[in-house]
DSSP file (Angstrom, degrees, kcal/mol; ACC not computed):
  #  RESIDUE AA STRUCTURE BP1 BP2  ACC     N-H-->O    O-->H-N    N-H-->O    O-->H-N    TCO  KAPPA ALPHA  PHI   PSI    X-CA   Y-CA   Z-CA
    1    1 A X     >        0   0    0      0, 0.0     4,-2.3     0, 0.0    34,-0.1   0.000 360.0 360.0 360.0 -28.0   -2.6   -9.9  -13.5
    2    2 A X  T  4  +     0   0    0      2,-0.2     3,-0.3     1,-0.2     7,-0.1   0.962 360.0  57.8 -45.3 -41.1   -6.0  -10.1  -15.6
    3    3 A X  T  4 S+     0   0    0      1,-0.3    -1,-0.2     3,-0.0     0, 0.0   0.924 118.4  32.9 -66.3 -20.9   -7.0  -13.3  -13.6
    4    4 A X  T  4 S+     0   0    0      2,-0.1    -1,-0.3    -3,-0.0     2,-0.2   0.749 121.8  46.7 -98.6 -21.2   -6.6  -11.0  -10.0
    5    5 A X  S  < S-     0   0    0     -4,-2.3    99,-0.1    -3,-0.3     2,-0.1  -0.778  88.3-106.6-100.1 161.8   -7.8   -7.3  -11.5
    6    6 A X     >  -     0   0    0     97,-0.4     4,-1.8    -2,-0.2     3,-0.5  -0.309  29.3-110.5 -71.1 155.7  -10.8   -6.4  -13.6
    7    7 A X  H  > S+     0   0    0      1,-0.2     4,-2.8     2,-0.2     5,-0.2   0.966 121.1  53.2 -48.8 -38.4  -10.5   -5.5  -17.3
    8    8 A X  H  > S+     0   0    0      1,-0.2     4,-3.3     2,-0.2    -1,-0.2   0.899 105.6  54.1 -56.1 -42.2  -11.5   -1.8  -16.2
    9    9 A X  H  > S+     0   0    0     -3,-0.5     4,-2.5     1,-0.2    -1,-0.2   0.977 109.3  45.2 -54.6 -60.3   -8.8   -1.8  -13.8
   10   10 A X  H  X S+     0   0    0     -4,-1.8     4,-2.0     2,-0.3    -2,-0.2   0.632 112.5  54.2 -41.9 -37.2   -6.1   -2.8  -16.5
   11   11 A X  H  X S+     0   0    0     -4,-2.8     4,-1.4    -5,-0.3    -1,-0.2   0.943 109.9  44.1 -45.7 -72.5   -7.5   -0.3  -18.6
   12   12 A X  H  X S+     0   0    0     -4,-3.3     4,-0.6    -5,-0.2    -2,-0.3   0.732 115.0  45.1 -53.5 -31.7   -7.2    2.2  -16.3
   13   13 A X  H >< S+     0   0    0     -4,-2.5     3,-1.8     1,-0.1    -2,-0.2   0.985 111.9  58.6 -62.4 -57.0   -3.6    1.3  -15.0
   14   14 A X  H 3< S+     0   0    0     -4,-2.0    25,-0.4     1,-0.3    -2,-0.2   0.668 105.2  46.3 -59.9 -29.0   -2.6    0.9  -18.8
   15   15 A X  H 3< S+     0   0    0     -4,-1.4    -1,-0.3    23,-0.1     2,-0.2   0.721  82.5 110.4 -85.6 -31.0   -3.6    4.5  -19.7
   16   16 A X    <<  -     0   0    0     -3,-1.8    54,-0.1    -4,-0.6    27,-0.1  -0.510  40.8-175.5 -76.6 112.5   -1.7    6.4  -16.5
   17   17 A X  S    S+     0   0    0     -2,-0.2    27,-1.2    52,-0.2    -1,-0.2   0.649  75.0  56.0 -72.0 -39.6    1.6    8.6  -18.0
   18   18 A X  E     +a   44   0A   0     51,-0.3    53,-0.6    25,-0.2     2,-0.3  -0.511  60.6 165.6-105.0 144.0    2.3    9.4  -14.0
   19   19 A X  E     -ab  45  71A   0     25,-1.2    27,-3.1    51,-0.2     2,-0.5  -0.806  29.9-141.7-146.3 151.4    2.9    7.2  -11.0
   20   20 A X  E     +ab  46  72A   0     51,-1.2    53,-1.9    -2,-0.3     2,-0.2  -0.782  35.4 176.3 -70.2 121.1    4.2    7.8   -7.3
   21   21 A X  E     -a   47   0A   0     25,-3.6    27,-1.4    -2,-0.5     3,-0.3  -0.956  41.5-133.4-136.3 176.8    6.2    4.6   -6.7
   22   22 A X  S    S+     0   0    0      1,-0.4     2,-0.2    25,-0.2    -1,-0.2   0.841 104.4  19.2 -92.3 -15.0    8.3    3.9   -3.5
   23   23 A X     >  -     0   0    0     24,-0.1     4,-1.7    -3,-0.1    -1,-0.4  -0.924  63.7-169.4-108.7 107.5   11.0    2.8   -6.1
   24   24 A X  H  > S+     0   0    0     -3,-0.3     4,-2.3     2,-0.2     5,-0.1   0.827  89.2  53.1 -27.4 -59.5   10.9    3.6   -9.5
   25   25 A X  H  > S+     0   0    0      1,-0.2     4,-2.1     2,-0.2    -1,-0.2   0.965 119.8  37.8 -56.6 -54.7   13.6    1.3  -10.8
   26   26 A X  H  > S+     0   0    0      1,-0.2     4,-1.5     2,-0.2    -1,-0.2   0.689 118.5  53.4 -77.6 -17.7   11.5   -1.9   -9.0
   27   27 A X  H  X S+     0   0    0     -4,-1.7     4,-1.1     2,-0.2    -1,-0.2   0.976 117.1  36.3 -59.8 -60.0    8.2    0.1  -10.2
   28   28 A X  H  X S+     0   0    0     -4,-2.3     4,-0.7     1,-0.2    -2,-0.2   0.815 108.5  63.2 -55.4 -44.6    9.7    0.0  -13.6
   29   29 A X  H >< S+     0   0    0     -4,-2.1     3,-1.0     1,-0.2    -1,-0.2   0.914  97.2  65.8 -45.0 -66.8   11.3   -3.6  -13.0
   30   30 A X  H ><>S+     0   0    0     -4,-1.5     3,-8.6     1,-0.3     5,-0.6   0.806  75.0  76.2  -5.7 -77.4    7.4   -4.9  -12.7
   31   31 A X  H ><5S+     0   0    0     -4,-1.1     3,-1.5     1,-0.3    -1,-0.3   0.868 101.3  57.7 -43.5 -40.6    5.9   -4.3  -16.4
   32   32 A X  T <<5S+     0   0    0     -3,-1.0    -1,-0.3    -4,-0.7    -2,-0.2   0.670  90.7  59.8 -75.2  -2.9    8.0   -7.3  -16.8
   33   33 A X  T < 5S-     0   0    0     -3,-8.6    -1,-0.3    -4,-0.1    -2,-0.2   0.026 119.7 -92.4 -88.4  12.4    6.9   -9.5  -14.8
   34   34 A X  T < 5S+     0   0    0     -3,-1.5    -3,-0.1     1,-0.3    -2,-0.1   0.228  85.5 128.9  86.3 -11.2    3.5   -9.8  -16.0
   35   35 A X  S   <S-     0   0    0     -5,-0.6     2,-1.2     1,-0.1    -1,-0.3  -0.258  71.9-107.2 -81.4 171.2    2.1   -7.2  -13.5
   36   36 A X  S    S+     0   0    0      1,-0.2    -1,-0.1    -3,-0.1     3,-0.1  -0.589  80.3 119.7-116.9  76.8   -0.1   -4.4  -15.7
   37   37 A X    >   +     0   0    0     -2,-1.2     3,-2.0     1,-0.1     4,-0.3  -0.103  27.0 148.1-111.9  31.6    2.3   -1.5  -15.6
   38   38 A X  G >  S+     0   0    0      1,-0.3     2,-0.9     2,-0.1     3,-0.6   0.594  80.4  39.0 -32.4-102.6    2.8   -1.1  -19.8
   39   39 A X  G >> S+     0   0    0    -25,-0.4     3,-0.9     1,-0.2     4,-0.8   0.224  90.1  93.9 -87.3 -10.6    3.2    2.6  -19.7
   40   40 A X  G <4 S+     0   0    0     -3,-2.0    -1,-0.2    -2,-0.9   -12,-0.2   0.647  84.2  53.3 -42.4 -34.1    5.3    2.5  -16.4
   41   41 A X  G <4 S+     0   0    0     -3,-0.6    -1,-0.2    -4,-0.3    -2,-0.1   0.867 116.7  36.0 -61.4 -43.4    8.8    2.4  -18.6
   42   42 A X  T <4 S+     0   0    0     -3,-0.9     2,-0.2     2,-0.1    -2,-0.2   0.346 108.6 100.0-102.8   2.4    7.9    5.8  -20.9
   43   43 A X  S  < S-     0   0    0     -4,-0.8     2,-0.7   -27,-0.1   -25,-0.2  -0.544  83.6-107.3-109.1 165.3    6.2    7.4  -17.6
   44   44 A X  E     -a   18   0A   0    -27,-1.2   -25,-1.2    -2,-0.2     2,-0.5  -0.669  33.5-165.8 -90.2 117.4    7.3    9.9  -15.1
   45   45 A X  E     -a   19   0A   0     -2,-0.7     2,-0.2   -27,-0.2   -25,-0.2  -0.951   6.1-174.2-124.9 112.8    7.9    7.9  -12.2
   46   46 A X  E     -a   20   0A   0    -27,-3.1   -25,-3.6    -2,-0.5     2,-0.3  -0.807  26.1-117.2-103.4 150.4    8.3   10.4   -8.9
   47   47 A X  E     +a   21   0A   0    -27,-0.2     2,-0.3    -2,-0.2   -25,-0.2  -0.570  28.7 179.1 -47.9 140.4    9.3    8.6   -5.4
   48   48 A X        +     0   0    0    -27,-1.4     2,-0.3    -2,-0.3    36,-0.1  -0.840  29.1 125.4-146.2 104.9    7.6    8.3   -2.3
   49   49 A X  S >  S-     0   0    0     -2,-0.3     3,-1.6    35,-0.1   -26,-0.0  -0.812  75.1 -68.1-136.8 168.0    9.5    6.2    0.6
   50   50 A X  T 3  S+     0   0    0     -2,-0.3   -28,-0.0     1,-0.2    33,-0.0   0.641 128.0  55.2 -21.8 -27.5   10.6    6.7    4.2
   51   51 A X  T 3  S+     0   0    0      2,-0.1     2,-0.6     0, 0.0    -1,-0.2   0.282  79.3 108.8-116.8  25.2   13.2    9.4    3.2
   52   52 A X    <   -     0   0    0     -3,-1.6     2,-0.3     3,-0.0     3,-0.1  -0.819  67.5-138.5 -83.1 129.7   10.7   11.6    1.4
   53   53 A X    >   -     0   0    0     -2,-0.6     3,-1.8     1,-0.1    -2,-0.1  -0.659  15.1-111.7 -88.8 165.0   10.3   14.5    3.4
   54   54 A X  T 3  S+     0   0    0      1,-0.3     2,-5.7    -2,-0.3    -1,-0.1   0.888 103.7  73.5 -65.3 -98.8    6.9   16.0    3.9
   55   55 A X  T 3  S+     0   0    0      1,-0.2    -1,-0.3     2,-0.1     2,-0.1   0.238  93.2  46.1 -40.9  14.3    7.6   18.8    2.2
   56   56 A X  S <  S+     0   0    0     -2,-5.7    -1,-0.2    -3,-1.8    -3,-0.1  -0.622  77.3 104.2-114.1  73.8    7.6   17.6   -1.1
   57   57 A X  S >> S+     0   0    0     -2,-0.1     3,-3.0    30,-0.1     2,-1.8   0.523  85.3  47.4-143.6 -87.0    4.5   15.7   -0.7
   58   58 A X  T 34 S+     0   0    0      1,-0.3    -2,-0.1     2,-0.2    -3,-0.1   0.183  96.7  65.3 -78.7  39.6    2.7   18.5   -2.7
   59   59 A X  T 34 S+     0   0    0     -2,-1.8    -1,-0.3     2,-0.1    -3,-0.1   0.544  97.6  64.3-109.1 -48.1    5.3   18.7   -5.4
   60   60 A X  T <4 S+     0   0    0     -3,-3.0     3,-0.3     1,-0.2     4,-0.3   0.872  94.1  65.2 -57.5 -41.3    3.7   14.6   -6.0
   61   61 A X  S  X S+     0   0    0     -4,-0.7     4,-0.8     1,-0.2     5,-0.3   0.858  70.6 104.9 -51.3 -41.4    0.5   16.1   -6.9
   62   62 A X  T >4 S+     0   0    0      1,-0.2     3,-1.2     2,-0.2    -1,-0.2   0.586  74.1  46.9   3.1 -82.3    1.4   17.7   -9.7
   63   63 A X  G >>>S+     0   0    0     -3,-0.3     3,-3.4     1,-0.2     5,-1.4   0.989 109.1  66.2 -55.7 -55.7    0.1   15.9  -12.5
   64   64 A X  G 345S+     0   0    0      1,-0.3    -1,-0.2    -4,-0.3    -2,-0.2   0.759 100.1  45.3  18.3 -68.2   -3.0   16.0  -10.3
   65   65 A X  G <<5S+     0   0    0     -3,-1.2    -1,-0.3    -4,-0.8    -2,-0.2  -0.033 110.1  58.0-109.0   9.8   -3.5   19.6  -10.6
   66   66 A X  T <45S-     0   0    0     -3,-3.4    -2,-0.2     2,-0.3    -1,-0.2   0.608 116.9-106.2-116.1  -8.3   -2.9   19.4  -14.2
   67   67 A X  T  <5S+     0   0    0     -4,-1.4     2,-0.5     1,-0.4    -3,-0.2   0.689  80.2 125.6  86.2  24.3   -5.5   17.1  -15.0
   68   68 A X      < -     0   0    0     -5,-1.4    -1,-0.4    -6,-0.2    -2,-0.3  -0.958  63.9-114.2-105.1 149.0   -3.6   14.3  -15.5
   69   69 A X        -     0   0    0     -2,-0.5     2,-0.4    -3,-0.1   -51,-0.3  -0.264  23.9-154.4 -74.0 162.3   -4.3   10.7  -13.3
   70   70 A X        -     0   0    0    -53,-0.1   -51,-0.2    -7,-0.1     2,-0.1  -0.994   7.4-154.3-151.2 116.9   -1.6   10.0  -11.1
   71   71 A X  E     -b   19   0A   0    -53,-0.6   -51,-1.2    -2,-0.4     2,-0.2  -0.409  10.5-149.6 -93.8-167.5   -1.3    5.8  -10.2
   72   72 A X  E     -b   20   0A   0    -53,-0.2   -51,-0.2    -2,-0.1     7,-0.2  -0.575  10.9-163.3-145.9  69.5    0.3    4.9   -7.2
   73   73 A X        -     0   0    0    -53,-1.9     2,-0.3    -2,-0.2     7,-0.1  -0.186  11.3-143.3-117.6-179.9    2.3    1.6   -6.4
   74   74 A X        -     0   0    0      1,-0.2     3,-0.2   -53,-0.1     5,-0.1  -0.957  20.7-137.0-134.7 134.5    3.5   -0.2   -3.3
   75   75 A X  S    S-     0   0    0     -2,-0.3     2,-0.3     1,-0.3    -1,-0.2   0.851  95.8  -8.3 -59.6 -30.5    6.6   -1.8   -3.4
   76   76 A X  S    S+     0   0    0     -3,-0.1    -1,-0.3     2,-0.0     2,-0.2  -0.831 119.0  11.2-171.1 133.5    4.6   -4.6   -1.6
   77   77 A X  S    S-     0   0    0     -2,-0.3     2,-0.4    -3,-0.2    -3,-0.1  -0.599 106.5 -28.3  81.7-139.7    1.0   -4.8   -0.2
   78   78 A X    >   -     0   0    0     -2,-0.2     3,-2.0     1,-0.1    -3,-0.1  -0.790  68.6-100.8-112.5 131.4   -1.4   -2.3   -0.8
   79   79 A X  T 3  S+     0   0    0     -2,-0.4     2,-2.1     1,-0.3    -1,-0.1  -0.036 102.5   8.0  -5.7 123.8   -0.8    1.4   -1.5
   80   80 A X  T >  S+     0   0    0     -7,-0.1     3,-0.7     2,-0.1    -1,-0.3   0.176 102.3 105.4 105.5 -40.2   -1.4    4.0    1.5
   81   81 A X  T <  S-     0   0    0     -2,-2.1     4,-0.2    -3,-2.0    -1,-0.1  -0.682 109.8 -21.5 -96.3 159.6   -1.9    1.0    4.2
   82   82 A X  T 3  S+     0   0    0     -2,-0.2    -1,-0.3     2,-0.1     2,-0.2   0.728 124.0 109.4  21.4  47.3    1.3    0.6    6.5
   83   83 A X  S <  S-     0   0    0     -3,-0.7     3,-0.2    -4,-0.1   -34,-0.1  -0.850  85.2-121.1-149.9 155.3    2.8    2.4    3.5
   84   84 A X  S    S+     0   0    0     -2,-0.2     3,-0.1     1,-0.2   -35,-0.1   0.059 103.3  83.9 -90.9  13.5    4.1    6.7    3.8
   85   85 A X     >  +     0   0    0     -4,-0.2     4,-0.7     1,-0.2    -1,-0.2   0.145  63.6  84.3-113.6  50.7    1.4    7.3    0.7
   86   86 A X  H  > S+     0   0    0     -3,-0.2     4,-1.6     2,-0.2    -1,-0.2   0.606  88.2  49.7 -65.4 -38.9   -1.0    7.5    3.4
   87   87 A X  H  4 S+     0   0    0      2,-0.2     4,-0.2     3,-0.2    -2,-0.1   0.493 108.7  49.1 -86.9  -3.4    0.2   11.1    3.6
   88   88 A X  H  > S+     0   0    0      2,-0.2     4,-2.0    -3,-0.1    -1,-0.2   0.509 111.2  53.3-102.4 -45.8   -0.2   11.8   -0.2
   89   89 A X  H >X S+     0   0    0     -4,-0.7     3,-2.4     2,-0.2     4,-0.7   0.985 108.7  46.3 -56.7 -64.2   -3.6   10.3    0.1
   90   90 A X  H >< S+     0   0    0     -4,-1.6     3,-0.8     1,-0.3     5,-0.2   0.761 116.3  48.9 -59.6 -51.4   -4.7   12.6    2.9
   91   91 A X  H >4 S+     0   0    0     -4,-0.2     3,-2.0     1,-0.2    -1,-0.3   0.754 108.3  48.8 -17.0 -53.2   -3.2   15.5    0.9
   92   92 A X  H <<>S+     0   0    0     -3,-2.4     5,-1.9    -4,-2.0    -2,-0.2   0.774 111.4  52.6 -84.0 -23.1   -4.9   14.7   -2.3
   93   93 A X  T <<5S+     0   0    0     -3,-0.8    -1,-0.3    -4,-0.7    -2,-0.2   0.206 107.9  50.1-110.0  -1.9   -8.0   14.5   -0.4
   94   94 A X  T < 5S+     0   0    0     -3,-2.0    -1,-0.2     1,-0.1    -2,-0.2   0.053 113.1  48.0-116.9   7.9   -7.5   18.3    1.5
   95   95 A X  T   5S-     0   0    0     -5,-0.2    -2,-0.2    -4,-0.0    -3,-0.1   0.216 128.5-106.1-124.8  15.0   -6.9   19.8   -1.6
   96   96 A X  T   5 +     0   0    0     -5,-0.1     2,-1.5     1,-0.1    -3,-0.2   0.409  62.9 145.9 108.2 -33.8  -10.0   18.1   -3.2
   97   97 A X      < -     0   0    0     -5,-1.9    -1,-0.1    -6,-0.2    -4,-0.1  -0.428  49.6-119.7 -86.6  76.8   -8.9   15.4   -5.4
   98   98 A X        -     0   0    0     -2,-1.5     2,-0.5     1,-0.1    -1,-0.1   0.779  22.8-155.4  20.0 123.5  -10.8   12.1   -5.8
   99   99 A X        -     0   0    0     -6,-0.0     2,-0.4     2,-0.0    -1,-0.1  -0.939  12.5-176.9-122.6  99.1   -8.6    9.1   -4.8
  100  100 A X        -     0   0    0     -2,-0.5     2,-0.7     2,-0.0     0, 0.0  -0.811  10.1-160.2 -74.0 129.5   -9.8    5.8   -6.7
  101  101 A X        -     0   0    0     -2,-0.4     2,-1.9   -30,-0.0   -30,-0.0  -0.974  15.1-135.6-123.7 132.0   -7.7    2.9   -5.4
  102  102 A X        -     0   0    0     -2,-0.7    -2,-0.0   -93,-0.0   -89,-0.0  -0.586  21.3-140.3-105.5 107.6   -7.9    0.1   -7.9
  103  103 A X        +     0   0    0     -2,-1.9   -97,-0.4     1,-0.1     2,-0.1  -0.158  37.3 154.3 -75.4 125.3   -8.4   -2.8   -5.7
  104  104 A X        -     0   0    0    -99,-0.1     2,-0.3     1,-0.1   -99,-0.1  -0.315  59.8 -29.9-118.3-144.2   -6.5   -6.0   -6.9
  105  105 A X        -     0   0    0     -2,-0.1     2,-0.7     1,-0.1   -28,-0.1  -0.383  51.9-155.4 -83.4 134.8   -5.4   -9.0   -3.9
  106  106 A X     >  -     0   0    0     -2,-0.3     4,-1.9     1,-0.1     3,-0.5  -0.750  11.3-163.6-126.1 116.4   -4.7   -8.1   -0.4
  107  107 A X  T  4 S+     0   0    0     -2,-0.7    -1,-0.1     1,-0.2    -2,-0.0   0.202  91.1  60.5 -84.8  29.8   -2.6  -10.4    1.4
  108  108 A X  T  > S+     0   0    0      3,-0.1     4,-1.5     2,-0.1    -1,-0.2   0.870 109.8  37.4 -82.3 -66.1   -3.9   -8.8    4.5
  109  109 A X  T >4 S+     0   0    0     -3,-0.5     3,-4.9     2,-0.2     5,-0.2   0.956 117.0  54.2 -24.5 -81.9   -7.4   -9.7    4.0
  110  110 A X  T 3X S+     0   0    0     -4,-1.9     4,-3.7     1,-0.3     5,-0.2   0.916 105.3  54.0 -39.9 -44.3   -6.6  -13.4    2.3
  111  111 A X  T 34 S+     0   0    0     -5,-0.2    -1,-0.3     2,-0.2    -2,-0.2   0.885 108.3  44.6 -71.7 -13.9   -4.9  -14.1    4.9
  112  112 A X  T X< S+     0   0    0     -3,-4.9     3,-2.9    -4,-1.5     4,-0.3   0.726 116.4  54.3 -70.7-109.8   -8.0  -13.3    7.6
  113  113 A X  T 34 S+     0   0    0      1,-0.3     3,-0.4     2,-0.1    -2,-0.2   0.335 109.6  41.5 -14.7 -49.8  -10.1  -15.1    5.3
  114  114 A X  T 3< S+     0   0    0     -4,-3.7    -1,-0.3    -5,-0.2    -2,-0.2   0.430  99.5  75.4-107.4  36.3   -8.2  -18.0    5.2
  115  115 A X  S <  S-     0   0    0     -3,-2.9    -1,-0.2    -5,-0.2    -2,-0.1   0.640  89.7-127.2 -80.0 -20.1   -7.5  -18.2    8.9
  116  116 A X        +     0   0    0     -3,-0.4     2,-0.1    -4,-0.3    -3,-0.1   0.670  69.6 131.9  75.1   1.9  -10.6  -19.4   10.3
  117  117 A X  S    S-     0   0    0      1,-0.1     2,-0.7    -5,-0.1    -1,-0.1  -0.097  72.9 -70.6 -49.0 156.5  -10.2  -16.1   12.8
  118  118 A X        -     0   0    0      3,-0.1    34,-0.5     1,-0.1     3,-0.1  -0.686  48.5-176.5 -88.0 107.0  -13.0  -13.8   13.3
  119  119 A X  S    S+     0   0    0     -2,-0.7     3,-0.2     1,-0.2    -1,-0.1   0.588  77.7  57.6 -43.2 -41.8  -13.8  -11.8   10.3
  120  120 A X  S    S+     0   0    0      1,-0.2     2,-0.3    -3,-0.0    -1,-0.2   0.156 113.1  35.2 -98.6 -15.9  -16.4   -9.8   11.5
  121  121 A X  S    S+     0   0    0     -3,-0.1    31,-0.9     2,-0.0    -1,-0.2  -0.736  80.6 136.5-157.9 115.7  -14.4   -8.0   14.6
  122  122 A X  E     -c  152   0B   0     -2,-0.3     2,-0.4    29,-0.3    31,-0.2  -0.943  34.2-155.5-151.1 145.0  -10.3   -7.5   13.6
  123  123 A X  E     -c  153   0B   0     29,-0.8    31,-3.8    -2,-0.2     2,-0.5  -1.000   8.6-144.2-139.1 142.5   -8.0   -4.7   14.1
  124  124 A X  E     +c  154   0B   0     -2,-0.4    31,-0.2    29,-0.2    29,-0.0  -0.781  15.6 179.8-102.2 135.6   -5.0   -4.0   12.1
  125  125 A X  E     -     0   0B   0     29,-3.1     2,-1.3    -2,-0.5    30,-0.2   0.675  30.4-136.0-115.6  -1.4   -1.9   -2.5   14.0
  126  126 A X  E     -     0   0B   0     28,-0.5    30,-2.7    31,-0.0     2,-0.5  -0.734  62.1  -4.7 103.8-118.5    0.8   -2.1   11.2
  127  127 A X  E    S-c  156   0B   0     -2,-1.3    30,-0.1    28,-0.2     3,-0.1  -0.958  70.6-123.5-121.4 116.0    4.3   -3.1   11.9
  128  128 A X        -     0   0    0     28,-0.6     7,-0.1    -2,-0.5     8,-0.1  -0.377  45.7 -76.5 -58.7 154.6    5.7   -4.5   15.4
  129  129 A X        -     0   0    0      5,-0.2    -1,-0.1     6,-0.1     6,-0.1  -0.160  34.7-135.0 -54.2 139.3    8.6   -2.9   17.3
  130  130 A X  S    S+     0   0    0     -3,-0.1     2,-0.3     5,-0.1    -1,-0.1   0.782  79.8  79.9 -85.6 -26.2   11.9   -3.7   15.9
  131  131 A X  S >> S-     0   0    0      1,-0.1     4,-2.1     4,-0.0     3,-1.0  -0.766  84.8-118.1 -85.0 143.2   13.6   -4.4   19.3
  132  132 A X  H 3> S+     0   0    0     -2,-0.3     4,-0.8     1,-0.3    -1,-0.1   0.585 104.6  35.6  26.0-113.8   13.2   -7.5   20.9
  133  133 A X  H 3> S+     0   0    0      2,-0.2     4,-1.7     1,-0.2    -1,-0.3   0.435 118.0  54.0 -50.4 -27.3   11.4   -6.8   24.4
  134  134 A X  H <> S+     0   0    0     -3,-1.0     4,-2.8     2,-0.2    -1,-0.2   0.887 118.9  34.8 -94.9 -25.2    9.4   -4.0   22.8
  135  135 A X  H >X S+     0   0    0     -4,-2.1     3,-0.8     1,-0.2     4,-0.6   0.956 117.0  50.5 -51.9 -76.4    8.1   -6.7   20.0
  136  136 A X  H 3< S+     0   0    0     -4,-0.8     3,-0.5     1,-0.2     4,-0.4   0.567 113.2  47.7 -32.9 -56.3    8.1   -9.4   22.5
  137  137 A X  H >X S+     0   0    0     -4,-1.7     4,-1.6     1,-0.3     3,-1.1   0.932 114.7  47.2 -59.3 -66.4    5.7   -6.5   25.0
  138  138 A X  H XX S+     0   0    0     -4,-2.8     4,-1.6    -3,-0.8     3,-0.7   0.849 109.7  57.5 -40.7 -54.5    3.2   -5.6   21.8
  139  139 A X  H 3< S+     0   0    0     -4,-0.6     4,-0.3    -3,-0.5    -1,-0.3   0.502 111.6  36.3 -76.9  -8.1    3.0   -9.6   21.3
  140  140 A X  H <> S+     0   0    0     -3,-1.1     4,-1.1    -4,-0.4     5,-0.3   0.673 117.9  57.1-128.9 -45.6    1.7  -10.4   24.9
  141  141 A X  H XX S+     0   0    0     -4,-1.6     3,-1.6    -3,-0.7     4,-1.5   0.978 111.2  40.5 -56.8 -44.7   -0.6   -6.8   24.7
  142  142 A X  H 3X S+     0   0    0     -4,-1.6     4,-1.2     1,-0.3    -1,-0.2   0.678 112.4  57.8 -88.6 -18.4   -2.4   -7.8   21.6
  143  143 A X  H 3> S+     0   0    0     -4,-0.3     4,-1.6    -5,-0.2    -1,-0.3   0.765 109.3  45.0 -74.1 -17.9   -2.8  -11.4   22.9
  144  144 A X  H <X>S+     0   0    0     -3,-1.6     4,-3.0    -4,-1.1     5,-0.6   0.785 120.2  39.7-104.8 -57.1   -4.5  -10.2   25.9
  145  145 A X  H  X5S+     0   0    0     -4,-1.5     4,-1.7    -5,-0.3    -2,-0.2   0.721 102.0  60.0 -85.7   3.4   -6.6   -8.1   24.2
  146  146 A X  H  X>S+     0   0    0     -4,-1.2     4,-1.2     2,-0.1     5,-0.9   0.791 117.4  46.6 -97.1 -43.8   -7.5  -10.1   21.0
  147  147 A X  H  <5S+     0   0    0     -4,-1.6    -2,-0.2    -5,-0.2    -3,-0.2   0.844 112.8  48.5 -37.3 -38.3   -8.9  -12.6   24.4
  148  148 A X  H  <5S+     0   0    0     -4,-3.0    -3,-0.2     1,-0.2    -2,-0.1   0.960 127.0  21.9 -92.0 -55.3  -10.5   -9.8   26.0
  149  149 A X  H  <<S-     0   0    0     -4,-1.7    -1,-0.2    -5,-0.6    -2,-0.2   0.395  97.3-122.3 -86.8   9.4  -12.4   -8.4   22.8
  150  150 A X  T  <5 +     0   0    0     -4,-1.2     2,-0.4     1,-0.1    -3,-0.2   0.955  60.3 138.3  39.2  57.3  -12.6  -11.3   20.7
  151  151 A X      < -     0   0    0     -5,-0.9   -29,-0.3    -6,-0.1    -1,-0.1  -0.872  59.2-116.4-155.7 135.8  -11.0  -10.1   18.0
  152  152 A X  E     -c  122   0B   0    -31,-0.9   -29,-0.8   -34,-0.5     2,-0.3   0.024  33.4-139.4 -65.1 153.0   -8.3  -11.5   15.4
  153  153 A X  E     -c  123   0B   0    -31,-0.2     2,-0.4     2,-0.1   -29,-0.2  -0.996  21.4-163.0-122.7 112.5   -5.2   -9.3   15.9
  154  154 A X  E     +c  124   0B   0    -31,-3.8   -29,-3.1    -2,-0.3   -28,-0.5  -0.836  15.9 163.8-119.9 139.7   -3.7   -8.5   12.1
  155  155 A X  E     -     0   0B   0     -2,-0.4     2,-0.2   -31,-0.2   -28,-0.2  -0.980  27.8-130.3-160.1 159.5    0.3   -7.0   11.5
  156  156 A X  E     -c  127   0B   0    -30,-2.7   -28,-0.6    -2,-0.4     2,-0.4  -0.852  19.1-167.4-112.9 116.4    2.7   -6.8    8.6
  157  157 A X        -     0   0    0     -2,-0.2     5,-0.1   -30,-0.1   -30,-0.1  -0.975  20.9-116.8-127.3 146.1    6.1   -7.8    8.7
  158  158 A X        -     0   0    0     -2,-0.4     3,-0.2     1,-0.2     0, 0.0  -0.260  26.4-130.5 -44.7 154.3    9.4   -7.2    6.3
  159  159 A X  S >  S+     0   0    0      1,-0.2     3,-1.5     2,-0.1    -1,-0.2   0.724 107.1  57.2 -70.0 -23.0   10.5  -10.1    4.9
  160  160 A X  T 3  S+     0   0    0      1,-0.3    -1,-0.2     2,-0.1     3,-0.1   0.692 109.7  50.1 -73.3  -8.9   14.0   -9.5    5.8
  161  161 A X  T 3  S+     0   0    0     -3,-0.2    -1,-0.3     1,-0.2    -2,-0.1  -0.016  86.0  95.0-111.2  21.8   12.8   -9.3    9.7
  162  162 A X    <         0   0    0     -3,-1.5    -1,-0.2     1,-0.2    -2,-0.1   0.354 360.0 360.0 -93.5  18.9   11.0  -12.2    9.6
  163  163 A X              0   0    0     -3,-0.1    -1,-0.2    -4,-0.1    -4,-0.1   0.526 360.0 360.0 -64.8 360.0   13.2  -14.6   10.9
């Protein structure tokens, strides 16, 4: 992970007792893989997935409100985008609390960049409909309107749905 974050970043990851992950175990799983989660084994690792309900959202702040730093991790992509700690960010950010994201690669971006697609006017829509016809409907709007406005049309899909 040095070549793809800065030393500051690494620093900063390395130091964080806390994290939000959307899995713990696969958060935990990481530090071994070369990614720069050291303290991720001895730290207090709270969930955040699909099946969190909102009210515990400000139960995840915690260290927060104690003065301790709180990381953040994605099972895959980036933190917060097409991701439910979009709703922990918006939180941390009505109660006050300075949200740093410590930017490593995003295979949303790379992949605009190396499309040859228009950089400069793109819209990101998230995830497509999981049935068919409703995909199939989205596929046909955005095509019509990535013509109409000239602009690259960007979406996210599981791997297990990509067939």
């Amino acid at each position: 992970m040095a070549a793809v974050l800065s030393a500051p970043a690494i620093t900063r990851i390395a130091a964080l007792t806390d994290y939000v992950a959307e899995n713990a175990k696969t958060a935990r799983a990481d530090q071994g893989r070369g990614r720069p989660l050291p303290s991720v084994a001895a730290a207090a690792a709270d969930e955040l997935n699909q099946h969190t309900p909102a009210d515990r959202l400000p139960e995840l702040l915690a260290p927060l409100r104690e003065g301790r730093d709180l990381g953040l991790v994605s099972e895959a992509g980036m933190p917060a985008i097409a991701d439910p700690a979009a709703d922990l960010v918006r939180l941390a950010h009505a109660e006050g609390i300075r949200v740093v994201p410590l930017i490593g690669p995003n295979s949303l971006l790379l992949a605009l960049a190396a499309s040859g697609l228009n950089g400069q006017k793109f819209a990101f829509h998230g995830y497509f409909p999981v049935e068919p016809d409703a995909r199939t409907a989205a596929i046909k709007q955005l095509e019509a309107e990535s013509r109409r406005a000239g602009q690259t049309q960007l979406l996210i899909e599981t791997p297990y749905r990509n067939v």
